[in-house]
C-alpha positions as CSV (number, residue, x, y, z in Angstrom):
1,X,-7.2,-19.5,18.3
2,X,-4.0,-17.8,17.9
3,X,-3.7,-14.3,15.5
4,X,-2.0,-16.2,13.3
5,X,-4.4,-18.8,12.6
6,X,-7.2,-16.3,12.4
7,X,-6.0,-14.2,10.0
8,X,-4.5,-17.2,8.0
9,X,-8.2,-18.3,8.3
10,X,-9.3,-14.5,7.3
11,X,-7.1,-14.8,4.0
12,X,-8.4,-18.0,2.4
13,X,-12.1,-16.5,3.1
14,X,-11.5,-13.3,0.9
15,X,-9.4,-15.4,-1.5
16,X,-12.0,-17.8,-2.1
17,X,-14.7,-15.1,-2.1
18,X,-12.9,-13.5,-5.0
19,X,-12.8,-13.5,-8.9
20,X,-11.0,-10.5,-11.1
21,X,-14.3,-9.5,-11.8
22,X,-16.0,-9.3,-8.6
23,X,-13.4,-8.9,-6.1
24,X,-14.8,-10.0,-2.2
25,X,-12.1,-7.1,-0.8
26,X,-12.4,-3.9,-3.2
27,X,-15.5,-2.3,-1.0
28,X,-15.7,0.6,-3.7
29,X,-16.5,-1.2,-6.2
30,X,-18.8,-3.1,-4.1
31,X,-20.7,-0.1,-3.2
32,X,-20.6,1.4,-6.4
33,X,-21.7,-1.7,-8.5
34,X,-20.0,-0.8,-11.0
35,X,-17.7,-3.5,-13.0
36,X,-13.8,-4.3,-11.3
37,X,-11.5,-2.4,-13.4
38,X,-7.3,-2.6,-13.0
39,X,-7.1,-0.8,-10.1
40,X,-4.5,0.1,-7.1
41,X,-6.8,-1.7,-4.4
42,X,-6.6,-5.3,-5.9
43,X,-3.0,-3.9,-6.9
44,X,-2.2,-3.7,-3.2
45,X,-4.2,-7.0,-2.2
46,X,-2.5,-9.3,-4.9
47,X,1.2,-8.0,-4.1
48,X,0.9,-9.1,-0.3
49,X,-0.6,-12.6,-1.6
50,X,3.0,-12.7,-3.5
51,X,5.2,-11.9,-1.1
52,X,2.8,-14.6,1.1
53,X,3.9,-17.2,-1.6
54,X,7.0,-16.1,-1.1
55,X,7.4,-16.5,2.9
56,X,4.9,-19.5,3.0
57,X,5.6,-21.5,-0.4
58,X,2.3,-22.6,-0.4
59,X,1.6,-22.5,-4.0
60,X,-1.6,-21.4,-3.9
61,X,-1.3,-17.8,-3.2
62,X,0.9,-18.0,-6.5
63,X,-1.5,-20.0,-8.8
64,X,-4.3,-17.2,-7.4
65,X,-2.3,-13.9,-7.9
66,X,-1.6,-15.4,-11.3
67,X,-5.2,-16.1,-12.5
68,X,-5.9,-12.9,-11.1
69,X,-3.5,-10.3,-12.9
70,X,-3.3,-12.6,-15.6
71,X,-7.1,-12.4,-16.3
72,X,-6.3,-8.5,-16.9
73,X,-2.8,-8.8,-19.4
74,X,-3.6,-9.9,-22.6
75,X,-0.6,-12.1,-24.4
76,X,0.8,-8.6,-25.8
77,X,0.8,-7.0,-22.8
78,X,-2.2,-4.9,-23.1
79,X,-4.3,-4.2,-19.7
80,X,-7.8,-5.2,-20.2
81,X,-10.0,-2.1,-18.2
82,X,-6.7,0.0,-17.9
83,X,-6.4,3.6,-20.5
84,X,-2.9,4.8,-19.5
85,X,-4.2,8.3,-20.5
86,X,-6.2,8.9,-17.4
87,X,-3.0,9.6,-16.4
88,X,-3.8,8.2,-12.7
89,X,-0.7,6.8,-10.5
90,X,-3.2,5.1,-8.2
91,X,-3.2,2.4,-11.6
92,X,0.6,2.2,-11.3
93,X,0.2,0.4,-8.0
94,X,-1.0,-2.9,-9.7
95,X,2.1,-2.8,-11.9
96,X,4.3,-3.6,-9.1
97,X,2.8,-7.2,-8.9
98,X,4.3,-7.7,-12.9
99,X,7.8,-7.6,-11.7
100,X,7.3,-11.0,-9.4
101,X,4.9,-12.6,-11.6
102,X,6.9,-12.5,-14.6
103,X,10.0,-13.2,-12.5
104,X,7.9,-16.1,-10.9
105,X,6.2,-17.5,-14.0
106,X,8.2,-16.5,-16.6
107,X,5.4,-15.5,-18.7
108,X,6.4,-12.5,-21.4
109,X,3.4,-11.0,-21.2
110,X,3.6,-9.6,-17.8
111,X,6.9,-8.8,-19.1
112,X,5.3,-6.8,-21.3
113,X,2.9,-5.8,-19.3
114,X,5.7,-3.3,-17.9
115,X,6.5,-1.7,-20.5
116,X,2.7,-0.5,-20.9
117,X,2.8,0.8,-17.3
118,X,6.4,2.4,-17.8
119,X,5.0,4.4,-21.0
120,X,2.3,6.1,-18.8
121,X,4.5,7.5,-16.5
122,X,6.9,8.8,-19.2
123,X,3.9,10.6,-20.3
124,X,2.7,12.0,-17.2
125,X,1.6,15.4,-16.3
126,X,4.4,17.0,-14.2
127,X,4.3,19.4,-11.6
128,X,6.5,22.8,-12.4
129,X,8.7,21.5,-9.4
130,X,9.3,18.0,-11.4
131,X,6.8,15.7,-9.8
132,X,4.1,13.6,-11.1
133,X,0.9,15.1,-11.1
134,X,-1.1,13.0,-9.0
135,X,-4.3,12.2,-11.9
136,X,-5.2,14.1,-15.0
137,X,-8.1,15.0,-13.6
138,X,-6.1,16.6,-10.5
139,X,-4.1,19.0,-12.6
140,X,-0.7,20.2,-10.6
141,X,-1.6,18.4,-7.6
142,X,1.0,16.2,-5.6
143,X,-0.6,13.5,-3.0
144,X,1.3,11.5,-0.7
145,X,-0.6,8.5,-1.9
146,X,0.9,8.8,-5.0
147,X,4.1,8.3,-4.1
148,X,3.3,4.8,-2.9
149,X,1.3,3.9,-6.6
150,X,4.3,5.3,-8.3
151,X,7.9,5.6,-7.4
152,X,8.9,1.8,-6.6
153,X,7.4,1.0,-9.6
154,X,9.1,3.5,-11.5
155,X,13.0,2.6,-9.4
156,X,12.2,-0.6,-9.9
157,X,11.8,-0.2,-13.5
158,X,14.7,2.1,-14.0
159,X,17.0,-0.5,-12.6
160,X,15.8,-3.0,-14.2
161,X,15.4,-1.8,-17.6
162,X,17.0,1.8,-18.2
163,X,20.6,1.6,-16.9
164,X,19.1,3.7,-14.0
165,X,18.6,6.7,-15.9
166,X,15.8,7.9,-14.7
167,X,16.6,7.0,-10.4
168,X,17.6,10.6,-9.8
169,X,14.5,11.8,-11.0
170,X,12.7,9.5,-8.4
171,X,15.0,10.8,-5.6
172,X,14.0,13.8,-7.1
173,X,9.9,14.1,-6.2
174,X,10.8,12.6,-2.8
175,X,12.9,15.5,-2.0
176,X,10.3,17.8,-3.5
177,X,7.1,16.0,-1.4
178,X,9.8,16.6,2.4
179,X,10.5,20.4,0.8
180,X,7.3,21.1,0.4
181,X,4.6,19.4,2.2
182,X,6.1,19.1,5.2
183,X,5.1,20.4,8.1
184,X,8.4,21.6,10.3
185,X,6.2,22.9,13.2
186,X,5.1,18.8,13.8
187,X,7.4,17.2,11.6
188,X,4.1,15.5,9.7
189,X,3.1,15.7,6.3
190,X,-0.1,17.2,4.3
191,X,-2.0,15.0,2.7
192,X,-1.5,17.4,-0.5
193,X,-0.3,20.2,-2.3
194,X,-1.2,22.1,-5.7
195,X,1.6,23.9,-7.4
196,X,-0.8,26.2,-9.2
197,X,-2.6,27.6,-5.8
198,X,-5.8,27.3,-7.9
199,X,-7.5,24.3,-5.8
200,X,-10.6,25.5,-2.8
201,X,-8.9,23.0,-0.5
202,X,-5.2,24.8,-0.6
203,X,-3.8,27.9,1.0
204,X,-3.3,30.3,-1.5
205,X,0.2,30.9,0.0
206,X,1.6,27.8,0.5
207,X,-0.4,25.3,-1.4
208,X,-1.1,22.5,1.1
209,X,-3.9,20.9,2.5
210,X,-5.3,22.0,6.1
211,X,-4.9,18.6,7.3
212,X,-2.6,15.4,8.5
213,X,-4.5,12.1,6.5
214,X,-3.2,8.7,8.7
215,X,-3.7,6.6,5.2
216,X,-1.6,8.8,3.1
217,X,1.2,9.5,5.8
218,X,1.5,5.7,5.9
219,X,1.3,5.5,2.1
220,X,4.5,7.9,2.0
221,X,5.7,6.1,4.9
222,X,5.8,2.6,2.7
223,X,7.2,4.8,-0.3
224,X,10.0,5.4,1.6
225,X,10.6,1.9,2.4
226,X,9.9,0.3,-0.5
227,X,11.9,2.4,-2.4
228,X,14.9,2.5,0.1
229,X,14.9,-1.4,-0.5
230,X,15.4,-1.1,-4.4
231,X,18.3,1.8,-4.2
232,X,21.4,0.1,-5.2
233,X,24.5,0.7,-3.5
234,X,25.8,3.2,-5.6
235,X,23.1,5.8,-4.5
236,X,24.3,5.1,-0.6
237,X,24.4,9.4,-0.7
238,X,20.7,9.0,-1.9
239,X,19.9,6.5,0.4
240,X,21.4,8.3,3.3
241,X,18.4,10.8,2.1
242,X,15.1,8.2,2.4
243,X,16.8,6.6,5.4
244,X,16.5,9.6,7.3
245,X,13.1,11.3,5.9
246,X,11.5,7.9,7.0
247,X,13.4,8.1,10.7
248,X,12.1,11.7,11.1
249,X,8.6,10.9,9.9
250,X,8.3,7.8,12.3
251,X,10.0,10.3,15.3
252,X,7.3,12.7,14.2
253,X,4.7,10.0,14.4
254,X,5.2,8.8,18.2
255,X,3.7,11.2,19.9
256,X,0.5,10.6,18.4
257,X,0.6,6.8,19.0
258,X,-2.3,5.2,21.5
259,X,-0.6,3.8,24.0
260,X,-3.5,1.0,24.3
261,X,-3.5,-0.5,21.0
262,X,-0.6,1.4,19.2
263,X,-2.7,2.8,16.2
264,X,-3.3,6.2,15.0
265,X,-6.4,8.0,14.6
266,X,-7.5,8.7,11.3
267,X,-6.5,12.7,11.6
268,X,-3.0,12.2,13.0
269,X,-3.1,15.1,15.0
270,X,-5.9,15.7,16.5
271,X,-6.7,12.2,18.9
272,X,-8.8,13.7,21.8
273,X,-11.5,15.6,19.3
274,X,-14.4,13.6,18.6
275,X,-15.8,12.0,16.4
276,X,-12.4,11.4,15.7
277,X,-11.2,7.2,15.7
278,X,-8.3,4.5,15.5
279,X,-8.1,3.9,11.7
280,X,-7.0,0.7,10.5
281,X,-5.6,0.8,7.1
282,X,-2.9,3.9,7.9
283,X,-2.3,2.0,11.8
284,X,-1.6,-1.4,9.5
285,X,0.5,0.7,7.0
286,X,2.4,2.2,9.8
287,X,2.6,-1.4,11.3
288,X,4.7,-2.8,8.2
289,X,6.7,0.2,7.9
290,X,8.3,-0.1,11.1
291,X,8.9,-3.5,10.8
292,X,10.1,-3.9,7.5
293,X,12.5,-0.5,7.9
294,X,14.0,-2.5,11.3
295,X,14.4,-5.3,9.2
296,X,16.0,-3.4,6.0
297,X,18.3,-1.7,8.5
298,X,16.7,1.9,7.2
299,X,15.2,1.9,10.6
300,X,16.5,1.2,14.4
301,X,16.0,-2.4,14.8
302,X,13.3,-1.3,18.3
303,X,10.7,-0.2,15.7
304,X,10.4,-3.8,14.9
305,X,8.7,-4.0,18.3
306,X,6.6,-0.7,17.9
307,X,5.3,-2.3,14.6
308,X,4.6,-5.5,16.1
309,X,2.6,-3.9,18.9
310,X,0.8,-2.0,16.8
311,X,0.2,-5.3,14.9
312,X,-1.4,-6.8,17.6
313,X,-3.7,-4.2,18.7
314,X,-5.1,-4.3,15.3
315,X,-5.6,-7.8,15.6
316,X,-7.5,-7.7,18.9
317,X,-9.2,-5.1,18.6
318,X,-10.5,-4.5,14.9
319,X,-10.3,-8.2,13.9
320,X,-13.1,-10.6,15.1
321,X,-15.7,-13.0,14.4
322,X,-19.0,-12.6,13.7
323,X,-22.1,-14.5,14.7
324,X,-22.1,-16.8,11.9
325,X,-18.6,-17.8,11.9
326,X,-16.9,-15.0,9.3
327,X,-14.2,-13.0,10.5
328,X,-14.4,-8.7,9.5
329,X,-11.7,-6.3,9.8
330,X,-13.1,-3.6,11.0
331,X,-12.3,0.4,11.2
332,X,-11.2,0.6,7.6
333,X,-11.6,4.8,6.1
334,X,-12.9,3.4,2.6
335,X,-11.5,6.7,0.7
336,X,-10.8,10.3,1.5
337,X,-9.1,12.6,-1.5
338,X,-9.8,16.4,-2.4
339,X,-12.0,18.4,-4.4
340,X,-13.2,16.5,-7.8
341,X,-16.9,16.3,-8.1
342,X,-17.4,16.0,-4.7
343,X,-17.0,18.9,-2.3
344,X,-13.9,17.6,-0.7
345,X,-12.5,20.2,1.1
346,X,-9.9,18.4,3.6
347,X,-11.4,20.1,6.8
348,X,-11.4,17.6,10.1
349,X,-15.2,17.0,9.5
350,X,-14.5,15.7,5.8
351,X,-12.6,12.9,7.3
352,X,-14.9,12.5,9.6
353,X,-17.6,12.3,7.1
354,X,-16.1,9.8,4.6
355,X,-17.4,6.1,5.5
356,X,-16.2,3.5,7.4
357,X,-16.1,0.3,5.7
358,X,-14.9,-3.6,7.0
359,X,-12.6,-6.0,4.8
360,X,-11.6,-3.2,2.3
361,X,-7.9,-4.3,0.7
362,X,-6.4,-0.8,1.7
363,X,-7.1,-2.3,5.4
364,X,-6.8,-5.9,4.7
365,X,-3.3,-5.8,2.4
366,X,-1.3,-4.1,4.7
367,X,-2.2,-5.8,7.8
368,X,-1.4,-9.2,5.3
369,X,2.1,-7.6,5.1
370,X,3.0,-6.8,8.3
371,X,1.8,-10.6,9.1
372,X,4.4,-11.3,6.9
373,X,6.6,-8.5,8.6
374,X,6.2,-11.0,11.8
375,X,7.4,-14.3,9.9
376,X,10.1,-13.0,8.4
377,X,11.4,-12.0,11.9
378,X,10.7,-15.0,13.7
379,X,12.1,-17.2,10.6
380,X,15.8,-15.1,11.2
381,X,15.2,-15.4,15.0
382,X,14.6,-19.5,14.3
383,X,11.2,-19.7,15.6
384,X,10.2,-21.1,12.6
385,X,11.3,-24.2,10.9
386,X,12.5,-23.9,7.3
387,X,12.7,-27.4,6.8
388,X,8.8,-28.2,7.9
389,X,6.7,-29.8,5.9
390,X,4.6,-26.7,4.9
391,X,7.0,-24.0,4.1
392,X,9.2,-21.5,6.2
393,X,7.2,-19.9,8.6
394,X,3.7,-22.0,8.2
395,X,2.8,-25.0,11.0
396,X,0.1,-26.1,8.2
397,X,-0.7,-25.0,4.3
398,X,-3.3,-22.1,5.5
399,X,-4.2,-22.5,1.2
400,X,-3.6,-25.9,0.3
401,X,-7.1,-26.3,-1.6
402,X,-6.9,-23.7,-4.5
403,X,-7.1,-25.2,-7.7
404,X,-6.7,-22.5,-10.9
405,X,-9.9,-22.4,-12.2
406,X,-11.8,-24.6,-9.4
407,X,-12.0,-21.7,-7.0
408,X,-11.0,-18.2,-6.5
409,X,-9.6,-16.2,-9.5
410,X,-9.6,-18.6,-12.1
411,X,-13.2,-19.5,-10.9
412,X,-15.9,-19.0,-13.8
């Protein structure tokens, strides 16, 4: 069976697996038992199942990613288990799926649904350099993550909404994160910084973390691509900007790349020390970056095959079957962050020490995109047929079955 097939076969099994309220992908919650909450992890999961509608047709992944939000926006666009006050970016990242929902469905409440989102951010904690603090609870601290949860959202709303008011500002706390938490010896970037110099993890002097985290480079990587994409012409100068961050951060990148499988290890740098290992949530991340920036044009159009390779070693080596027939991604980091209750520290053994989880969404949703990163290139190369009976880039309707309500989201 063909990669394709398999992980068409690998969606539909953690689609139908899955309700709002017990989610077959979100391993944290899992683990934690506690109950789902609007969160950046099924944020992440239901946006690929979109933009699967979207290359597939099969109507299906709509009617699910539907249900699913849906069963979180009330009719006046209230967020059932979200408090904007927390303050947390990470909850921005489900926001993005409003803008193609509402687009999609027409339904006002997601439209509204925005709006609730947006007023979070205009609140947020800043930074004395201008940027977002990362949570409430992480007072002064930029992450790279964050820029992923946030800034297309906040772009995206901006140009939709504001008359682009506010777009600088987002060009802004890019310009801030490459000022400041890169590293010009390696070209990488720390997985943090805090602006006060108060944090145990930091250097007093400079602020950052000790370390190079494979999940949030490729969150920044995708920040920089996804927010490239929604720049309108009239910031080309601003553009210009992102375009070449992201081609320095993937130049910086290559010489850390296995050769065998064309992942990255979960501490970027450091690839011969053990216990260190091929991660595949920031591998997957990096996988769609390259491939979507070849295909945007933000990115030379050979990363398409660098992406697809690293594609394909994820596939055959982290995605299999098991004995009783149900497939597993495997070598997914479930979290890593710094300080909090938790003595996270950000050494090389803390990332070493945080667990390693199969068929978590911060694996799973990437990889799904840079699936889709695949069909979009062979639809404009013609290996696909648009005109087929199933949808552009789809030899059979991998989701044909879902019925709102029957199965999956809308499942009771």
């Amino acid at each position: 069976m063909g990669c394709n097939a398999i992980l068409d076969r690998y969606i539909r099994q953690l689609i139908v697996d899955s309700t709002p309220e017990a989610p077959a992908w979100n391993i944290e919650k899992i683990k934690s038992g506690a109950p789902n909450t609007w969160n950046y992890i099924d944020g992440c999961m239901i946006k690929a199942l979109i933009e699967l509608y979207e290359i597939t047709e099969s109507p299906g992944y709509l009617a699910f990613a539907d249900d699913y939000i849906g069963w979180f926006v009330e009719e006046d666009g209230t967020i059932r288990h979200y408090d904007p006050e927390e303050y947390n970016l990470d909850n921005v990242n489900a926001g993005k799926t409003l803008y193609k929902l509402y687009e999609l469905t027409g339904r006002e409440k997601y439209r509204r649904a925005m709006d609730v989102v947006y007023g979070q951010l205009e609140r947020q904690p800043r930074t004395k350099e201008g940027n977002f603090w990362h949570k409430v609870i992480y007072p002064h601290q930029v992450w790279l993550d964050g820029l992923y949860m946030a800034q297309p959202f906040y772009m995206q709303y901006e140009l939709a909404f504001h008359d682009r008011r506010a777009c600088s500002d987002s060009f802004h706390q890019f310009c801030v994160v490459r000022d400041v938490m890169r590293d010009a010896r390696n070209g990488l970037y720390h997985h943090a910084y805090d602006s006060s110099r108060r944090q145990f993890w930091c250097d007093p002097v400079t602020g950052l973390s000790q370390n190079f985290w494979l999940r949030a480079e490729g969150w920044f990587a995708m920040a920089l691509v996804d927010t490239w994409e929604l720049m309108p012409a009239s910031m080309s100068w601003e553009r210009d900007v992102l375009r070449q961050m992201l081609q320095d951060l993937m130049d910086a990148m290559g010489p850390y790349r296995d050769p065998a499988t064309g992942m990255w290890h979960q501490v970027i740098n450091f690839p011969g020390i053990a216990p260190n290992y091929l991660e595949t949530s920031g591998s997957a991340i990096f996988a769609n970056a390259l491939m979507k920036g070849a295909r945007l044009g933000a990115l030379d159009a050979r990363c398409y095959d660098l992406g697809r390779e690293t594609f394909d070693g994820i596939c055959s080596t982290c995605l299999s079957e098991t004995g009783d027939g149900v497939l597993a991604l495997e070598n997914i980091c479930l979290v890593a962050g710094l300080g909090n209750t938790e003595h996270r520290e950000g050494t090389f053994d803390y990332y070493m020490r945080e667990p390693v989880v199969r068929n978590d969404a911060k694996g799973v949703a990437p990889l799904v995109l840079a699936y889709i990163e695949t069909m979009r290139h062979d639809l404009l190369g013609g290996a696909c047929d648009p005109a087929g009976p199933a949808g552009p880039c789809s030899c059979e309707d991998p989701f044909g079955g879902y019925e709102p309500g029957v199965n999956g989201a809308g499942a009771r």
